[in-house]
FIGUVO-123985 format. One record per residue (C-alpha): x, y, z; residue in three letters. Coordinates in steps of 0.5 Angstrom, whole numbers, plus 500, padded with zeros to 3 digits. Example, Ala and Ser with C-alpha at 12.3 -4.5 7.8 and 13.67 -1.06 7.14 Angstrom:
BEGIN
525491516ala 527498514ser 
This chain:
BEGIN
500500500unk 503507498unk 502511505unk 505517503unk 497517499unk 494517505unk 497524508unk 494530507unk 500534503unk 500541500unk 494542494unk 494548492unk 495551484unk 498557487unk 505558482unk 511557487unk 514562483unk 511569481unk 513570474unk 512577476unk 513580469unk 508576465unk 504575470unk 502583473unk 501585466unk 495580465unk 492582472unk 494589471unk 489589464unk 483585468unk 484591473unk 482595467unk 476591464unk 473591471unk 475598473unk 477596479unk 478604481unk 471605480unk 469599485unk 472600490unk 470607491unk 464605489unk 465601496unk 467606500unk 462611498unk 459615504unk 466614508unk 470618511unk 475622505unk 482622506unk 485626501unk 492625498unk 493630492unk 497629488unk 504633486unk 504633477unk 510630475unk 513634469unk 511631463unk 517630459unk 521623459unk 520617462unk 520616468unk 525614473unk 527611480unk 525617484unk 519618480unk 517610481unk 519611489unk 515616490unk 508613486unk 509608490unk 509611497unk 504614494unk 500608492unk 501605499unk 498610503unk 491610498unk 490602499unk 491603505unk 487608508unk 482605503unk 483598506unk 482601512unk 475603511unk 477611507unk 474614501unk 481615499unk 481616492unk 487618487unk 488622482unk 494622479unk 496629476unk 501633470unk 505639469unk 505640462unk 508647461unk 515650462unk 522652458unk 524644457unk 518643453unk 520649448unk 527647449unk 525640447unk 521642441unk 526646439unk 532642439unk 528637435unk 529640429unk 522639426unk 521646427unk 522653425unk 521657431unk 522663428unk 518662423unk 511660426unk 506665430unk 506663438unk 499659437unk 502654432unk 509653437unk 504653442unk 499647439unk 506643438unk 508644446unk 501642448unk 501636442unk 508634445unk 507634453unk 500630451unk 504624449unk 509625454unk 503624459unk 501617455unk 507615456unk 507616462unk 501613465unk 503607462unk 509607466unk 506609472unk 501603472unk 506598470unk 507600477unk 500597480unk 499604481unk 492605482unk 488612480unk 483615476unk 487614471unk 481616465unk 480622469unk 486626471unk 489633472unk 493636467unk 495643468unk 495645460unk 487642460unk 483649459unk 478647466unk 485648470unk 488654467unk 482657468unk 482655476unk 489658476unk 486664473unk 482666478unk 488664484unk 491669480unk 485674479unk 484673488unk 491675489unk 490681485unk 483684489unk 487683495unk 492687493unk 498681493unk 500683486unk 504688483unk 510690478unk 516692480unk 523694477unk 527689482unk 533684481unk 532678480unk 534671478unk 536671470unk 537666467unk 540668460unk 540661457unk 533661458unk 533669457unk 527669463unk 527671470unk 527665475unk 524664482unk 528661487unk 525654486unk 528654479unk 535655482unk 540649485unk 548652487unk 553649484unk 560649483unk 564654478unk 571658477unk 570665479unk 575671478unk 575674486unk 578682485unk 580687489unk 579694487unk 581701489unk 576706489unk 579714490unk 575719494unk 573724492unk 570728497unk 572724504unk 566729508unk 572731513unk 574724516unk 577720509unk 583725506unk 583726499unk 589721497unk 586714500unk 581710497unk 577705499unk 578697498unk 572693496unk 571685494unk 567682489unk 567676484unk 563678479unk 568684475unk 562685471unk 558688475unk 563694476unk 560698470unk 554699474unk 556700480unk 553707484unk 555706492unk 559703497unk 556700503unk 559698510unk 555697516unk 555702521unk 557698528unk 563696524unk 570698525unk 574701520unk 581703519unk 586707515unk 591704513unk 597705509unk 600700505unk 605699500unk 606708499unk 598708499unk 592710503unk 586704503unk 580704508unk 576697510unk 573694516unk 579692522unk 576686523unk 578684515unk 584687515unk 589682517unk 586677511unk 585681506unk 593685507unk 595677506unk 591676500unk 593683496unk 601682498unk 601688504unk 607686507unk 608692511unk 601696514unk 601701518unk 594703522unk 593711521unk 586712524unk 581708526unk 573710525unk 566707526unk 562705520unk 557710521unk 562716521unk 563714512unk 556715511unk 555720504unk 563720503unk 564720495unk 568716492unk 570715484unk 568711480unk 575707477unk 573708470unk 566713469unk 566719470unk 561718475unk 561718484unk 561712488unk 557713494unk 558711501unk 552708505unk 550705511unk 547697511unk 546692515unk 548687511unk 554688511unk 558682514unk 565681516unk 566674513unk 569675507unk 572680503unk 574688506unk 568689509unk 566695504unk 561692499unk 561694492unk 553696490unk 550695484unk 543696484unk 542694478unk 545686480unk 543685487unk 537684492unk 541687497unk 543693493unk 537695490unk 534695497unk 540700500unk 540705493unk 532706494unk 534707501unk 539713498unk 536714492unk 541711487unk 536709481unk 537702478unk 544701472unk 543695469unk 548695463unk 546687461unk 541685456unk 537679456unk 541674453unk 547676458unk 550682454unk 553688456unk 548694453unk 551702451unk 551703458unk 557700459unk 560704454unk 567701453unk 564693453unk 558694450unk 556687446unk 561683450unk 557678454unk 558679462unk 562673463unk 566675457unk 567682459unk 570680466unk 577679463unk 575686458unk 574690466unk 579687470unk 585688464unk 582696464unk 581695472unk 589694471unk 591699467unk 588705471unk 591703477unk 585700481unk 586693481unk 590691487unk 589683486unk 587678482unk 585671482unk 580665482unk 577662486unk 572655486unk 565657490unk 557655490unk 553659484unk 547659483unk 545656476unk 538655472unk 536648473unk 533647467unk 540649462unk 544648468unk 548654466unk 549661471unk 545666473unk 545673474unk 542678478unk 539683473unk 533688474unk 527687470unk 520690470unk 517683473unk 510681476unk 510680483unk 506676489unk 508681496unk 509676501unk 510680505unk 503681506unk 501675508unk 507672511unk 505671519unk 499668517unk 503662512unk 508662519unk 502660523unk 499655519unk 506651518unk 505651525unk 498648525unk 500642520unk 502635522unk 510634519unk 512628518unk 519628518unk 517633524unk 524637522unk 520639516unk 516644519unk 522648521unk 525647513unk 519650510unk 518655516unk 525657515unk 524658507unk 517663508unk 520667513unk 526669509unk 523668503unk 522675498unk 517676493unk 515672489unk 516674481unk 511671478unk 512673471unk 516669465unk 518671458unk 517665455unk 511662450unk 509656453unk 504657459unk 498660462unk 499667460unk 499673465unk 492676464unk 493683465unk 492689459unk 495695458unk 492702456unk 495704449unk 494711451unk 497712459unk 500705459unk 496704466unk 495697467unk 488693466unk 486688472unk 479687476unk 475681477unk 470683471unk 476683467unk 479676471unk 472673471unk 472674463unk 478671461unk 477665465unk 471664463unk 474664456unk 480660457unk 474655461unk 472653454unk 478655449unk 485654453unk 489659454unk 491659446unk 485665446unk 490669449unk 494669442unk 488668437unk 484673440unk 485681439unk 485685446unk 477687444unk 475679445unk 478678451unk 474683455unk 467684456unk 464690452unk 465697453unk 471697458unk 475703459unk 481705461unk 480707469unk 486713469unk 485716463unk 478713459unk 481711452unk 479704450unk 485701446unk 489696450unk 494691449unk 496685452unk 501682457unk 506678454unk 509675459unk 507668462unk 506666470unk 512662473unk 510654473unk 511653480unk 505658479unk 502652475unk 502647480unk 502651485unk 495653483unk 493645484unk 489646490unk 483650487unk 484647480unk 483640483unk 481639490unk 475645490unk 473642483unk 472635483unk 467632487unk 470626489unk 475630493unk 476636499unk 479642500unk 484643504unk 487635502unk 490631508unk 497630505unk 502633500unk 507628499unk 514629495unk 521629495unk 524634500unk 526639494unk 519641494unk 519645500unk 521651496unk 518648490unk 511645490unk 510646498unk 512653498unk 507656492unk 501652494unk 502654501unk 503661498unk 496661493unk 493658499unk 493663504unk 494669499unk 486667497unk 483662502unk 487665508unk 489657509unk 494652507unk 491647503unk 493642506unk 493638513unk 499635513unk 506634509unk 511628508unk 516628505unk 521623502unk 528623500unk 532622494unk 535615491unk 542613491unk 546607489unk 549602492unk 555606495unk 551611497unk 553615491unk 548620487unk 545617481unk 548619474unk 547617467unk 556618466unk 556613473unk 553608469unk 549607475unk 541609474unk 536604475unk 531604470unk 524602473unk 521601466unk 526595465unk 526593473unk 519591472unk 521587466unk 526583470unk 523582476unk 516585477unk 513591479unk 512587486unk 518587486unk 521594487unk 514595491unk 518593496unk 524594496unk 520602496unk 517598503unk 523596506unk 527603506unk 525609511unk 523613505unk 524619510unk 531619509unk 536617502unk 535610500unk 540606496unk 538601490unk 542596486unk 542590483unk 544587490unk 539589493unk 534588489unk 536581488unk 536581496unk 528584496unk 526579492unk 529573496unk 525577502unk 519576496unk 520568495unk 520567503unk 513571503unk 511568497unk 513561500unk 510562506unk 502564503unk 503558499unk 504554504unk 498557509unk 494555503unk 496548501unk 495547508unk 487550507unk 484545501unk 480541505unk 478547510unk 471550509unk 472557514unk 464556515unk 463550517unk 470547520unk 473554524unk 475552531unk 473556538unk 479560540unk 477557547unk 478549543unk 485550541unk 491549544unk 496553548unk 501553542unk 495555537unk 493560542unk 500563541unk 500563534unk 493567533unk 497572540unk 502573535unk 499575529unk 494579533unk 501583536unk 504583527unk 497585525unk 497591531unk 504593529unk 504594522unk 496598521unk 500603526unk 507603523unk 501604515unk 498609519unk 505613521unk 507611515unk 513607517unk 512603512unk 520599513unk 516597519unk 511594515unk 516589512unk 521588517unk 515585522unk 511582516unk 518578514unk 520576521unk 512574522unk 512569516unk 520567516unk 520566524unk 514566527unk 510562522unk 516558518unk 521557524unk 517556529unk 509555528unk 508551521unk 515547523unk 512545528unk 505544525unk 507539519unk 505533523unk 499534527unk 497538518unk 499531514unk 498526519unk 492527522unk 484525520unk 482530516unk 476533520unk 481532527unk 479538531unk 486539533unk 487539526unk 482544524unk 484548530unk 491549527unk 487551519unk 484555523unk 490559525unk 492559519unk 486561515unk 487567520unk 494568518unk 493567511unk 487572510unk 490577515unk 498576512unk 494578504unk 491584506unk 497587510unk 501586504unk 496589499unk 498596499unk 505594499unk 504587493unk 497589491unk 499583485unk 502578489unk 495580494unk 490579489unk 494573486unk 492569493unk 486572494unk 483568489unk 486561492unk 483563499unk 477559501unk 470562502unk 472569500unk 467573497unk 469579494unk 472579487unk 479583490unk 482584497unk 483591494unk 475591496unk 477588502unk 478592509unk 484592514unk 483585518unk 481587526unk 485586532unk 483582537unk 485584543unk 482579548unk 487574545unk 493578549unk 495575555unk 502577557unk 503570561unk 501565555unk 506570551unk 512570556unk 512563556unk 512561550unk 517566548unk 522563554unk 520556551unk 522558543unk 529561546unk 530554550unk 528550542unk 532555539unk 538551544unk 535544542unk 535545534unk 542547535unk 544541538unk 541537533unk 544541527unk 551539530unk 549532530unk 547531524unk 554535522unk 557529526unk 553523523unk 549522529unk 543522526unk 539524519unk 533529519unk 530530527unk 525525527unk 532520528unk 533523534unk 532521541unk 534528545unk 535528553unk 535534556unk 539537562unk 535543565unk 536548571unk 531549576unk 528555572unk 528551565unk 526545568unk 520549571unk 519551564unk 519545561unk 514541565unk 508546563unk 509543556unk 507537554unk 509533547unk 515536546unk 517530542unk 512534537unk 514541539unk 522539538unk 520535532unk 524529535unk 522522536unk 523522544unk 525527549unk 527526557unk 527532561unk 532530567unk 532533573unk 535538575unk 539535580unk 541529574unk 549532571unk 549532564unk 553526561unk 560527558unk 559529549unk 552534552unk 552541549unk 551546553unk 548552553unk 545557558unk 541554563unk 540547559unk 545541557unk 543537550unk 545530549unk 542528542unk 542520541unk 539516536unk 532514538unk 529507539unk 525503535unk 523503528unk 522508524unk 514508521unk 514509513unk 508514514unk 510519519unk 518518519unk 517518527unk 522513530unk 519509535unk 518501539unk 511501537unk 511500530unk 509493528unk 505493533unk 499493528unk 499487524unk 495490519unk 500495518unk 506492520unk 511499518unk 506503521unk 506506528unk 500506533unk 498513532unk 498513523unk 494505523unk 489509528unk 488514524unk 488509518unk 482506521unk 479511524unk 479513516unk 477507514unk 470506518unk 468513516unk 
């Protein structure tokens, strides 16, 4: 007879292997064909909202691992809060205008810029983020990210522009926009002005100059043959240069040196002195800062003066203390000229070129002209020293190339004006990680006006008119109103298409002077004005969501982008930040810890990731990091995350093997019928189940896969279905001891599939269909399993806690036996056990240890009894493992003297013949 027929062995056909790259495309199309996003908001109407709103991805390229990273932790918080009985719904969202789109169109050849009207280049733009934004959905949703993907947001679609006209038009009747002439970031390679969000610092070789500048009237305090020393590192902006600030408290000092007369700061003196070369310096006079106030100096090649101001920004780190003042080039010299009165000089057009105002370099562009100033600086005398340095410059993101400081009539939003109320509504929201409410609350508070206005083509235009006649600007909340009801339903190509007279309501007239002929602004609002504008194009326009959302979420950059100009929108026209709380997440690195680079050779490209191993895959790998900080990905890694998956997948696999036979109906057990090592393991799942809601629900998703990894590797693999194996396959089916046990495991099982769901939603909904008596068509409809509180019992817990640590001991001597051929697998073993007084208490409580060690025999010796010669030690617990007696039972392997006993089934032990003819009879 084939006992082996007789056992109740794993039957499930669910895969051992994933197949994840061939199988997630076939479950992702399913989802499609039954719009498995509409079911489940279906099931959760009527629930509470949780509103994660979605940052727009910029459409153009494909996506990388950053993006997939943040999809994902996105992804995540959705099914969860879903599962956890939220309407939680997702809509995913782009960023469609910008520089890099026109530069993309541009390059590509295909097109004439120059010889095509605005509307077409426009037409061509939009055409091409709309492909972008395809190709990325599909990439997304390769992902498993789940989301109104039929419906999303896009910031170019005309329902959104109008939504951002009227953030923009709200701003303007509470008096938070102006126009003004003030430095700001310039970008030549891009020939637009820049917001701070679009600067990052980087690397560069700068001329670092000394410069004489003689006086010319010292008001009594300088004489007429001393000049004063200033610093800069940009040469040329001396040919704008009008004034010379020191700060009022400091002290400065006359010196001579090298047969000449200089003046800056004495706490500066001695740096500088060993910089320019001054070998031997003499102090003649010292004065405070305060007294060189409206002191005259010459400017070292016009024919001009320079004049001396007082400035709190002043500062001793560098230089001489006596700052070179362009108001033309510089937040801080332009505020000081208008505090004395300078006006603006601003020689540099906008591709970077020196203008006729700087007569003797015009046409030079500005970083070319720094050798043309510093060789006319040399020969009239005023440059004491030259040289290079490397230092942080900020550089356009977009083109990477320099910036410049250069003063331009912008469109501003005043901060200023409502700066405390954005203060104070950073300190009513829930920050995680807690550090970024002082990064935000740093960035708001010392911030400047916001320039809103862009010279370029492709985005929402500023809907603003001038007057022919008196040039007065044109802006109210009629003409607002008409503009956006106009871009609602053309898009904001009628801002080009239409002439001035369209695109106002009829009979406007000019407030200042009554004429009736307008023309249009050509400038563009900044893109972070865009998505920034998201909060009221979306959340206040989508029925299925809420303002202000519950969560922002993005990677840590975006508190001076995204964060800031939502926060700013926000509060300037609602009075309130349109979100509760913000998460942020760091940046991806390889292996090494290293900045991912195209040149390194070491990106890794999510769209090929999936492809390998799966979307599951890199899900929780995104589960495994604490996002909150950097994270490393590599080949290595992913192939240690899949091994984490196999030992899952292998876990599942074996609860629902074990669960063929088992109707969770009918056949389910009472926890009170169950044994004490059941009751353990039902105690350890509720503690498993309890610990990762609440590390989901604080978004500690590296929690989530440590305890659910340790779960099923040690407490169920290791410990509990190890233990198992016997009472599953040996007993009668319907043995209630059995179906105690399948009970435990329907329970692990249901639980284990609906935890892993926002993480593996694939892999979840692949088991789902093989767990019996489920009724729903996806886990994802599905709600989080409940913890059972009753089930904790701090002494049941402890017991079995101390008794695992003591198995551990007894596995490891069996293992050195079988590395000694004493004995092959455990169940050849007879082992006898050498407790202390402690352990010898422990183990009285526990009956067949036999099965509990997985062994044929155990003797528990008392304490008294000293261990035999060859007894591995351990603390607490001497181990002699010897071959166990009697013969070894061809159905359940265990080695006893009771085989043979029944003639009927002479290779059988006691137990499996019982079992037979129990089975037998019915």
């Amino acid at each position: 007879m084939d006992y082996g027929k007789t056992l109740n062995l794993l039957q499930t056909d669910f895969p051992m292997r994933g197949n994840l790259p061939q199988a997630e495309p076939k479950m992702q199309q399913h989802w499609d064909e039954t719009d498995i996003y509409r079911q489940v908001q279906e099931s959760r109407k009527g629930k509470p909202k949780f509103v994660l709103h979605d940052g727009p991805p910029y459409a153009n390229g494909d996506i990388h691992i950053g993006h997939a990273l943040n999809k994902v932790i996105k992804d995540i918080i959705v099914r969860f809060k879903t599962m956890q009985g939220y309407d939680a719904p997702y809509v995913p969202g782009w960023d469609t205008h910008g520089l890099p789109i026109e530069q993309a169109i541009t390059n590509s050849g295909k097109v004439d810029r120059k010889k095509m009207s605005v509307p077409e280049f426009r037409d061509y733009c939009k055409d091409y983020a709309l492909q972008w934004v395809e190709k990325q959905k599909a990439q997304f949703k390769r992902l498993g990210i789940r989301g109104d993907w039929d419906r999303p947001y896009i910031t170019l679609l005309p329902e959104y522009e109008a939504q951002q006209i009227r953030v923009f038009g709200g701003m303007v009747t509470k008096g938070y926009i102006y126009k003004g002439l003030k430095p700001v970031y310039w970008s030549p390679s891009s020939e637009s002005a820049l917001a701070e969000a679009e600067i990052e610092y980087r690397d560069k070789t700068s001329a670092s100059i000394y410069v004489a500048f003689d006086v010319q009237d010292g008001k009594g305090i300088l004489p007429a043959d001393a000049a004063i020393v200033i610093w800069t590192t940009t040469p040329w902006t001396i040919p704008a240069n009008l004034g010379i600030s020191v700060h009022p408290e400091f002290d400065y000092v006359l010196v001579e040196a090298g047969g000449r007369k200089f003046v800056l700061a004495q706490g500066l003196l001695e740096a500088a002195a060993k910089e320019i070369g001054w070998t031997d310096v003499n102090v003649v006079q010292t004065f405070k800062g305060s007294e060189l106030e409206h002191v005259l100096c010459r400017h070292p090649f016009y024919d001009r003066t320079s004049l001396v101001m007082t400035g709190e920004h002043v500062t001793l780190e560098a230089g001489t203390g006596c700052v070179h003042t362009a108001p033309g080039h510089g937040e801080d010299d332009f505020v000081i000229g208008q505090k004395y009165g300078l006006g603006v000089l601003c020689p540099v057009d906008d591709q970077g070129h020196m203008t006729a105002e700087a007569p003797g370099f015009e046409g030079l562009f500005y970083d070319k002209a720094n050798k043309a100033i510093t060789e006319k600086l040399q020969e009239s005398g005023h440059l004491l020293k030259m040289s290079f340095i490397q230092h942080q410059y900020p550089h356009d993101w977009r083109t990477k190339k320099p910036v410049i400081f250069r003063a331009t009539e912008q469109w501003f939003a005043s901060v200023d004006k409502f700066r405390q109320t954005m203060l104070d509504e950073i300190k009513r929201l829930k920050w995680t990680p807690e550090w970024g409410e002082i990064r935000l609350h740093n960035m708001i508070a010392d911030r400047g006006d916001w320039c809103i206005s862009r010279q370029r083509a492709w985005g929402v235009p500023i809907p603003i008119f001038y007057c022919r006649s008196c040039n007065e600007p044109l802006v109210n909340e009629t003409t607002i109103e008409h503009v956006a009801s106009i871009f609602e339903k053309e898009g904001s190509n009628a801002w080009f298409l239409r002439d001035e007279k369209e695109l106002l309501p009829a009979g406007t007239v000019c407030p200042k002077c009554g004429h009736d002929h307008f023309r249009k602004e050509t400038d563009i609002m900044d893109v972070w004005f865009d998505s920034g504008s998201s909060h009221a194009a979306v959340l206040e326009t989508r029925e299925e969501l809420q303002w202000p959302a519950d969560l922002y979420l993005e990677g840590s950059d975006q508190y001076r982008g995204w964060y800031n100009s939502s926060l700013i929108t926000g509060v300037a026209v609602k009075g309130q930040a349109p979100y509760k709380g913000i998460l942020s997440h760091g940046f991806t690195l390889d292996g090494e810890g290293r900045k991912m680079s195209k040149s390194l050779g070491n990106t890794i490209d999510p769209n090929q990731m999936c492809n390998k191993l799966g979307a599951d895959i890199l899900r929780l790998w995104v589960s495994s990091t604490d996002f909150q900080a950097d994270q490393r990905i590599s080949d290595n890694i992913l192939n240690q995350i899949a091994e984490s998956y196999r030992k899952i997948r292998n876990t599942l696999r074996f609860l629902l093997g074990n669960l063929s036979d088992f109707d969770p109906a009918k056949d389910r057990v009472a926890v009170d019928q169950m044994s004490e090592l059941d009751r353990f393991a039902l105690l350890r799942l509720h503690r498993m189940t309890d610990r990762v809601i609440k590390a989901y629900d604080t978004y500690d998703f590296h929690v989530v896969y440590q305890t659910v990894n340790h779960f099923c590797a040690v407490d169920m693999s290791a410990f509990y279905l190890d233990i198992l194996k016997d009472r599953l396959y040996a007993s009668l089916p319907a043995d209630p001891a059995r179906r105690a046990a399948q009970t435990v495991l329907y329970d692990a099982l249901t639980a284990i599939t609906k935890l892993i769901a926002p993480i593996l939603p694939h892999t979840a909904d692949e088991v789902w269909k093989y767990i019996p008596g489920t009724t729903l068509p996806s886990v994802q409809l599905a709600e989080l399993p409940t913890v059972d509180a009753s089930l904790f019992d701090a002494n049941l817990e402890q017991k079995w806690e101390k008794f695992s640590g003591v198995r551990d001991d007894v596995l490891k001597a069996l293992e050195e036996a079988r590395k000694e051929k004493l004995i092959g697998n455990s169940l050849s073993a007879s082992v006898h056990l050498y407790p202390n007084a402690e352990t010898f208490e422990l183990l009285s409580g526990f009956d067949r240890l036999d099965l509990l060690f997985i062994v044929s025999a155990v003797k528990v010796h008392h304490p008294e009894e000293t261990a035999p010669e060859g007894a591995q030690m351990f603390k607490g617990l001497a181990v002699k493992v010897a071959v166990a007696d009697g013969d070894k039972c061809e159905r359940c392997w265990i080695v006893t003297p009771e085989v043979g006993h029944d003639s009927e089934h002479p290779t059988l032990c006691k137990r499996c013949s019982g079992v037979l003819k129990a089975g037998a009879a019915g």
